[in-house]
C-alpha positions in Angstrom: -6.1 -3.6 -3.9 -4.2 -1.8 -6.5 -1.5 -1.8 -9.1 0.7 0.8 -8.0 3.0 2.0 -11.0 5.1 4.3 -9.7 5.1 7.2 -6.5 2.1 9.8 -7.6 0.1 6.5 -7.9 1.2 5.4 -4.2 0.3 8.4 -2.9 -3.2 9.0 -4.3 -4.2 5.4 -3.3 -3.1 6.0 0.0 -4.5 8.9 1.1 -7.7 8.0 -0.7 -7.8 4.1 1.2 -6.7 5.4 5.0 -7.4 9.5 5.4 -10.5 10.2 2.6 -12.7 10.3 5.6 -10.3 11.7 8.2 -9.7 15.5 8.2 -8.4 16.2 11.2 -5.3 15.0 10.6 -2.2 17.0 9.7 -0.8 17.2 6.3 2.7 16.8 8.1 1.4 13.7 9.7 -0.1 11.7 6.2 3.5 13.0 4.0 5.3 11.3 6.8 3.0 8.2 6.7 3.0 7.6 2.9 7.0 8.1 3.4 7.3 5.6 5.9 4.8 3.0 4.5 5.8 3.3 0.9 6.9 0.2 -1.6 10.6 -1.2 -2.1 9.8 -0.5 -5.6 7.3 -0.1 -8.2 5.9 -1.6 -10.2 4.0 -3.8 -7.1 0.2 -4.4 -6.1 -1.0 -2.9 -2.8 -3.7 -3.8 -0.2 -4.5 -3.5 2.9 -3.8 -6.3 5.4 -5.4 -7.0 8.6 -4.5 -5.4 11.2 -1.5 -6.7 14.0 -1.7 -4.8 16.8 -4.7 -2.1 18.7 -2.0 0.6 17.9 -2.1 0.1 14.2 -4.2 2.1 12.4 -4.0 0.3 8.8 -1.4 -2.7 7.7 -0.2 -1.9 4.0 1.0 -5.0 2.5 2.7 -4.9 -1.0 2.9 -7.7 -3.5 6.0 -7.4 -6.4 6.3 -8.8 -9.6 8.5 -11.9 -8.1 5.9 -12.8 -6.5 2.6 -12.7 -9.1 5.2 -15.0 -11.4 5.6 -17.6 -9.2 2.1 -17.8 -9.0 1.6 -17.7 -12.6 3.8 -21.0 -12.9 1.6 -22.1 -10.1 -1.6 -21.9 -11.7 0.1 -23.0 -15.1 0.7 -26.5 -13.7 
């Protein structure tokens, strides 16, 4: 999990949480991944999520700041 605070952020996490141990893939390849995959908009927490499907390889999930405040008036109770 991480607080992601704006792209350079994104990018480090991901390639350091799904290719740090991989290095046979192509640079091409992860640029176009961390495109794909990235946030609506930062700030926003990411994890990793289980995975759907046996094609998958990783399941980013992101959490936005909409969402940690309703759960902050949820714990306030």
């Amino acid at each position: 999990m991480e607080l992601l605070l704006n792209e350079a952020v994104y990018d480090v996490w991901v390639r350091a949480t799904c290719f740090a141990d991989d290095d046979l893939i192509d640079e091409a390849d992860i640029v176009d991944y961390v495109f794909d995959n990235r946030p609506k908009r930062y700030p926003c927490v990411a994890y990793l999520g289980p995975v759907q499907s046996p094609t998958e390889s990783f399941n980013i999930q992101f959490i936005y700041p909409e969402q940690i405040t309703e759960w902050a008036k949820r714990f306030s109770l």
